[in-house]
C-alpha positions as CSV (number, residue, x, y, z in Angstrom):
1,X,-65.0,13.4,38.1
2,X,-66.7,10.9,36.4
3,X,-70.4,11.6,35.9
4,X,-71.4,7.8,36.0
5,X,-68.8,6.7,38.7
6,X,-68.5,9.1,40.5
7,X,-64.5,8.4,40.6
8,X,-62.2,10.2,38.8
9,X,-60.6,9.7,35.5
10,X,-57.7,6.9,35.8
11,X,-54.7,8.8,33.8
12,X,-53.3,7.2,31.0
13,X,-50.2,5.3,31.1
14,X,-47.3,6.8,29.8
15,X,-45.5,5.5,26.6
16,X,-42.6,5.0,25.5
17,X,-43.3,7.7,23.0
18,X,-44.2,9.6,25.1
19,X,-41.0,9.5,27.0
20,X,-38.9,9.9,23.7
21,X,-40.9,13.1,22.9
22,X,-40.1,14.3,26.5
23,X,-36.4,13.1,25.9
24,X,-36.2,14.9,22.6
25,X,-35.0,11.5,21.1
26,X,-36.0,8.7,19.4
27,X,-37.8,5.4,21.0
28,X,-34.9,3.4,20.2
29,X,-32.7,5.6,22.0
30,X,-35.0,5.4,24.7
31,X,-35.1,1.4,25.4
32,X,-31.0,1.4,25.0
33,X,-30.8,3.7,27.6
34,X,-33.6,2.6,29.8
35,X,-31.9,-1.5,29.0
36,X,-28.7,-0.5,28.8
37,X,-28.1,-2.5,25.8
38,X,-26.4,-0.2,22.9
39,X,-24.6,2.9,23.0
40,X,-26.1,5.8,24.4
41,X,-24.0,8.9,25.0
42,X,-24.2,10.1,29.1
43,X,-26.1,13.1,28.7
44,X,-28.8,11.2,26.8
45,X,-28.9,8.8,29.3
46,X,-29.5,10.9,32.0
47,X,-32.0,13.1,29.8
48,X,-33.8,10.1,29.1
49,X,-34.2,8.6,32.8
50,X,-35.2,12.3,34.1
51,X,-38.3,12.0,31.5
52,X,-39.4,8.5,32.2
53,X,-39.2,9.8,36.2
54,X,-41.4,12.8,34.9
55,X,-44.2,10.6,33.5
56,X,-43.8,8.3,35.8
57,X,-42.9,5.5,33.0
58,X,-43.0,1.4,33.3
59,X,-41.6,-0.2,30.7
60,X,-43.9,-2.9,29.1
61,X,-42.3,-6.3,29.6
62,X,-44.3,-7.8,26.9
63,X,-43.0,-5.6,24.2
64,X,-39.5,-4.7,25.3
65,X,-38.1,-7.6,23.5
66,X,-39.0,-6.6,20.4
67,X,-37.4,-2.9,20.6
68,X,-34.4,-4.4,21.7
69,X,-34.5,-6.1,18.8
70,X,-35.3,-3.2,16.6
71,X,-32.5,-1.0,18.3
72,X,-29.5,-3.1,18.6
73,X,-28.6,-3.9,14.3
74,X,-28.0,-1.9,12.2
75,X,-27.9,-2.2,7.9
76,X,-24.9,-2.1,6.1
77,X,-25.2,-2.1,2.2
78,X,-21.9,-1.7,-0.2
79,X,-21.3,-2.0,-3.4
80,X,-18.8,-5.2,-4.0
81,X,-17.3,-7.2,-1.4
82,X,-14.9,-8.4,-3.9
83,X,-13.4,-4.9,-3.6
84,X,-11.2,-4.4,-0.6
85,X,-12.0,-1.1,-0.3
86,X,-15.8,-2.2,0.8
87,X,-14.3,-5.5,2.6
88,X,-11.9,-2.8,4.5
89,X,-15.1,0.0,4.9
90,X,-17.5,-2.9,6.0
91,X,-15.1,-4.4,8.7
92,X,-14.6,-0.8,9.9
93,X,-18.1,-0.8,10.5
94,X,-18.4,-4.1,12.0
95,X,-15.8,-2.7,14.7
96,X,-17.9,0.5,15.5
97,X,-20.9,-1.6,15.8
98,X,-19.9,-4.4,17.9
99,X,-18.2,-1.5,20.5
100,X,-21.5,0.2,20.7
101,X,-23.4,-3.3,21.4
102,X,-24.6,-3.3,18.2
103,X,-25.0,-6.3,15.0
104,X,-24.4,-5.5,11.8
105,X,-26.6,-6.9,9.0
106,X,-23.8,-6.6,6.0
107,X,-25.5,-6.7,2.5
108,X,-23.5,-6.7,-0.9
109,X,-26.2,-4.8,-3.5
110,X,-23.5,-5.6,-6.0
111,X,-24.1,-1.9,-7.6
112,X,-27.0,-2.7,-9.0
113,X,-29.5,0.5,-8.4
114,X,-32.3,-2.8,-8.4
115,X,-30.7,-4.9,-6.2
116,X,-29.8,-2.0,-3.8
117,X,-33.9,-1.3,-3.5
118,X,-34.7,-4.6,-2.7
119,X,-31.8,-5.0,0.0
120,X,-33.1,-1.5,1.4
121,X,-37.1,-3.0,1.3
122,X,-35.4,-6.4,3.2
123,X,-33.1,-4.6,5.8
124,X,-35.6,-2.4,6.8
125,X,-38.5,-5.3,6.9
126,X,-35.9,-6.5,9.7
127,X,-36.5,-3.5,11.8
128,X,-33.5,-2.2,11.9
129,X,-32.7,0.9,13.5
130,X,-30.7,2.5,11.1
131,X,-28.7,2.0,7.9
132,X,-25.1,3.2,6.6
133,X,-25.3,2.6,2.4
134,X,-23.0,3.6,-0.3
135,X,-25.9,4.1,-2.5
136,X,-25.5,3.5,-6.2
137,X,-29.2,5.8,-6.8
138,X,-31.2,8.1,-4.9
139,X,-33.9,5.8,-5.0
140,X,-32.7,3.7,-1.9
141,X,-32.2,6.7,-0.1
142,X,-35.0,8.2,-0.7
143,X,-37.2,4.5,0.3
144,X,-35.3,5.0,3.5
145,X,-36.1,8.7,4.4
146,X,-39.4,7.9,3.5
147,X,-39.9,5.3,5.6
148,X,-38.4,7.2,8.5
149,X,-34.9,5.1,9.0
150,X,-32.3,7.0,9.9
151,X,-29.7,6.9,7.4
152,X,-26.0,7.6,6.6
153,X,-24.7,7.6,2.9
154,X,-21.1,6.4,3.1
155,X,-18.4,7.1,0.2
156,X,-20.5,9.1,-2.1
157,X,-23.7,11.0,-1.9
158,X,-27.1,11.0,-3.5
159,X,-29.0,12.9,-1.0
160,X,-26.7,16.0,0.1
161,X,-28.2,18.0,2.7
162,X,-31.3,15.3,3.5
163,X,-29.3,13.0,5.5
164,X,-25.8,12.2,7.2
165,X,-22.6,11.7,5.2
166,X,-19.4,10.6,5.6
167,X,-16.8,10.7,2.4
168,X,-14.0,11.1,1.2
169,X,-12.7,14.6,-0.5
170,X,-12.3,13.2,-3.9
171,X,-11.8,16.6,-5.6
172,X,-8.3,17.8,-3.5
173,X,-7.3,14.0,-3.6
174,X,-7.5,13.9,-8.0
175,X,-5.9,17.7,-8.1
176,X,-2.7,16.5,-5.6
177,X,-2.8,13.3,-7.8
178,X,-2.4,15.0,-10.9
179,X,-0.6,18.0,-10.0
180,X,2.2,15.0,-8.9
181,X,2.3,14.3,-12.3
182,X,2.6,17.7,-13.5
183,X,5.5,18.2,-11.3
184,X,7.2,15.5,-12.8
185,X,6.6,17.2,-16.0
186,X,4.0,15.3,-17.7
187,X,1.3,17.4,-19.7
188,X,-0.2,14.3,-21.0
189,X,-2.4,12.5,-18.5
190,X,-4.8,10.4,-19.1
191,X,-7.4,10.0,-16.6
192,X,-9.1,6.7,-16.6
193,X,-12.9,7.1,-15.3
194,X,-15.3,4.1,-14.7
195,X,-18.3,6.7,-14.7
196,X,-18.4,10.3,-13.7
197,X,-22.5,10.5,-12.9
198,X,-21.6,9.8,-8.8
199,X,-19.8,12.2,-6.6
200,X,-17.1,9.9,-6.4
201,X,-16.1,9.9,-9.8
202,X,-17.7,13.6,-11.0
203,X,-15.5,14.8,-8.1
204,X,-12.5,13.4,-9.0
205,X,-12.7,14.4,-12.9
206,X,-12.8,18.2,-11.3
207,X,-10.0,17.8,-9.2
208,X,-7.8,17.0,-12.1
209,X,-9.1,20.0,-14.5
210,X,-8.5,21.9,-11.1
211,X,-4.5,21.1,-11.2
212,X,-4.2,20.8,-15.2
213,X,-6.0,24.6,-14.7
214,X,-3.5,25.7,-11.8
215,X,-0.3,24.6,-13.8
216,X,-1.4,26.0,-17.1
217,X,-1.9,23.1,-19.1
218,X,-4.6,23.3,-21.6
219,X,-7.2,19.8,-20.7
220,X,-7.5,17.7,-23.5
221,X,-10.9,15.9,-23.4
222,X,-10.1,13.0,-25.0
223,X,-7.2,12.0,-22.6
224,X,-10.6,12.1,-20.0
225,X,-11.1,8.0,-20.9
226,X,-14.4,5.6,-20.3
227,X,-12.3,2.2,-19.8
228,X,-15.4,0.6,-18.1
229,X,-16.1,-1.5,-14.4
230,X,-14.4,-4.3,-14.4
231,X,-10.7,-4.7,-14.5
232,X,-10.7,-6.8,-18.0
233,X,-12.4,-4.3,-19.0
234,X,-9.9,-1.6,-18.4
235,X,-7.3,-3.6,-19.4
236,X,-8.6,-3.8,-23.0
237,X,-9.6,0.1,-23.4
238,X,-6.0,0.7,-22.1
239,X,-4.2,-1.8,-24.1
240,X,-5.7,0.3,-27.0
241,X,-5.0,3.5,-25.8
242,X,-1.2,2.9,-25.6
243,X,-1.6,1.3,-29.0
244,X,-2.1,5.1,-29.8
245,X,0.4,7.4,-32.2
246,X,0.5,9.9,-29.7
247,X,0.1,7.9,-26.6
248,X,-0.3,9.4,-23.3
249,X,2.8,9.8,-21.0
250,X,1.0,9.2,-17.3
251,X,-1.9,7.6,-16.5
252,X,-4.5,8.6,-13.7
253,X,-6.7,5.7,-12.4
254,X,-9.7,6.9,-10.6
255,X,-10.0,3.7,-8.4
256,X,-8.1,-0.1,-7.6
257,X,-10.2,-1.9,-9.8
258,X,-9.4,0.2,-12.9
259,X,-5.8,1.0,-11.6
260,X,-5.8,-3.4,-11.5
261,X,-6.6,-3.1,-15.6
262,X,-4.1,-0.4,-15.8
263,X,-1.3,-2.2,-14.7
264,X,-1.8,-5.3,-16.6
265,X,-2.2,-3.5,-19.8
266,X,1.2,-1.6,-19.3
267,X,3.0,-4.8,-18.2
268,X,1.8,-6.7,-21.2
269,X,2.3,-4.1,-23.5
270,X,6.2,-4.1,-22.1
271,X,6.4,-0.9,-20.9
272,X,8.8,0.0,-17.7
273,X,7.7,2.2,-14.8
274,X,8.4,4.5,-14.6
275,X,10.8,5.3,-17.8
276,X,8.5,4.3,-20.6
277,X,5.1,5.6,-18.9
278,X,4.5,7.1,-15.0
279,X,0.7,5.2,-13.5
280,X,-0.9,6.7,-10.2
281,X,-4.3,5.5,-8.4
282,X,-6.9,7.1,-6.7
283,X,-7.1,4.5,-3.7
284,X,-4.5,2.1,-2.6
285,X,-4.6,-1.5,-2.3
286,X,-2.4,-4.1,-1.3
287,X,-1.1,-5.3,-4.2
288,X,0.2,-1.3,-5.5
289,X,3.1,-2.0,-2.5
290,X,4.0,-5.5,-3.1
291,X,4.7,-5.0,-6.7
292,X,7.9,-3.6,-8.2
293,X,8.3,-0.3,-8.4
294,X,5.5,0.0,-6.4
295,X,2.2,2.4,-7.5
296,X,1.8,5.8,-6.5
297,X,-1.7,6.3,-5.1
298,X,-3.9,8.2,-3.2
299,X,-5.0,6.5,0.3
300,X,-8.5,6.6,1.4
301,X,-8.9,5.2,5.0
302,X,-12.2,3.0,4.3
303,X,-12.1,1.6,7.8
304,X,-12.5,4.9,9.1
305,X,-15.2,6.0,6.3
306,X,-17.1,2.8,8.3
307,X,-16.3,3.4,11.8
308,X,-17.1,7.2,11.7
309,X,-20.4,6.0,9.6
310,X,-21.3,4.0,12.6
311,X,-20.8,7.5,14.7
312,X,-22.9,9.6,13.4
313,X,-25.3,6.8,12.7
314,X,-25.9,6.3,16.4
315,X,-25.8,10.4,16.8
316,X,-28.8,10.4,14.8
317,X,-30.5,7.4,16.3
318,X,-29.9,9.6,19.6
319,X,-30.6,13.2,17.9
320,X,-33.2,12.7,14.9
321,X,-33.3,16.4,14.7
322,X,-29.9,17.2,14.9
323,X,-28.6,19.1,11.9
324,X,-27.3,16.8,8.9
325,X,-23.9,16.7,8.8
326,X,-21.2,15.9,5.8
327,X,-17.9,14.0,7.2
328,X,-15.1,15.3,4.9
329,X,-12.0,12.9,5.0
330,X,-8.6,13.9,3.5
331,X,-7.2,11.0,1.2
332,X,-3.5,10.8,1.4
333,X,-0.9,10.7,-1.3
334,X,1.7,7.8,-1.1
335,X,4.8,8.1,-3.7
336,X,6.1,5.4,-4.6
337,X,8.4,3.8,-7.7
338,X,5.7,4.0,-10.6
339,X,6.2,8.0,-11.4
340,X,8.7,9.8,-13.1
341,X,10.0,12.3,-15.3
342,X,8.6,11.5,-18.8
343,X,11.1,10.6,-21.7
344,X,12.0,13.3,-24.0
């Protein structure tokens, strides 16, 4: 009782905090399921509505709006939408999103670890409610734990263990590349590496000492080549490199863009496909089936790096304490004309 009133104590209203801590879910979990805008799974609806029954919950009308707003986009941030493998991983995203009720704020960082902090400070200034990135630093990652935003590194990992993943498994994709090319016969190769300091690229490098390893051959580090990031740059380091006495037979590119350079510099240079030289690329783009012979290459499915991204995004935003998860996806290889036996 109240001493001075002689009434009791009027409870206190339930939150919407308080509901989510009932639930076992986040608060923007619970105003998609109590609105029914956004994706919520069954059995977190129902757990939800059984916990705002509990506590006897009503919604506040005033500020519904703006959790709506914080719960229904998401952050997207790649590294180059010039790239079709970003374009593809973006629009796979976009997909994912828009099924689940969702907008997708789609920001190109333009791998620049500085630009990528400031598009992480300005996506998350916009309330979002959580963010797929294919980070370029820990850095942005790190802002974004920090800051409580539930986050999902996409392509390559800074953070391994601290938050969701989804990627692709670069090492067994490099060793079937190569081992291709051992095969064929070639002892040769030259792998053609942009940078090996993210997963992406430090994976790949092991995947082709794995299959030089398995076959025997001794790895020669100077056929391991820094050609740059752009695809004139490539094309110049490459153009030099078959310049060479003792030239390499077969050439490994460790992505499209420096597979792009590649190509160029063995078409101006005047050398056939395969007869004079055998190319391969980890990760396909159009262009590798429209020209003739075509180029051999492993496939990574970047639509489906987005739209599972999305997934386990929205698992989180459901789950915060679920266990962190890593998404392994298997890149394909596609043979086609541009590998062969090398010349005696």
């Amino acid at each position: 009782m109240n001493n001075e009133t002689g009434r009791a104590a009027k409870p206190r209203r339930a939150t919407i905090k308080d509901v989510a801590q009932e639930a076992g879910v986040s608060r923007s979990t619970v105003s998609r399921a109590l609105t029914g805008n956004g994706y919520v799974s069954a059995d977190i609806r129902t757990r939800v509505l059984s916990a705002a029954t509990r506590l006897r919950y009503v919604p506040d009308a005033m500020a519904r709006s703006l959790r709506q707003q914080a719960s229904s986009t998401i952050g997207v941030l790649v590294s180059d939408l010039r790239n079709s493998f970003y374009a593809d991983m973006a629009a796979g995203a976009g997909l994912a999103a828009r099924r689940a009720g969702y907008t997708m704020v789609l920001v190109d960082d333009f791998a620049a670890p500085s630009s990528e902090i400031e598009a992480v400070k300005q996506v998350v200034e916009l309330r979002v409610a959580g963010v797929i990135i294919a980070p370029v630093s820990v850095e942005a990652v790190d802002y974004l734990l920090r800051n409580e935003v539930p986050v999902v590194e996409v392509d390559r990992q800074f953070a391994s263990g601290r938050c969701d993943a989804v990627v692709v498994d670069n090492r067994a994709g490099a060793r079937e590349l190569t081992a291709h090319l051992v095969g064929l016969g070639h002892t040769r190769i030259a792998l053609l590496v942009d940078q090996v300091d993210w997963t992406t690229g430090r994976d790949r490098l092991d995947g082709y000492r794995d299959a030089l390893a398995q076959a025997g051959v001794a790895a020669d580090e100077n056929l391991v080549v820094s050609v740059g990031w752009t695809a004139d740059a490539v094309h110049a380091r490459v153009a030099e490199l078959l310049r060479e006495d003792a030239p390499p037979t077969a050439l490994l590119a460790v992505n499209n863009v420096v597979a792009e350079g590649a190509y160029r510099a063995v078409m101006d240079a005047k050398l056939r496909l395969p007869q004079d030289i055998s190319l391969v690329s980890f990760d396909d783009a159009s262009w590798m089936s429209m020209v003739s012979p075509g180029v051999t290459a492993a496939t990574q499915d970047a639509a489906a790096l987005g739209d599972i991204a999305v997934g386990r995004l929205l698992n989180r935003i459901d789950t915060p304490d679920s266990p962190v998860q890593t998404v392994v996806l298997a890149a394909r290889l596609v043979a086609r004309g541009s590998t062969g036996k090398p010349t005696a």
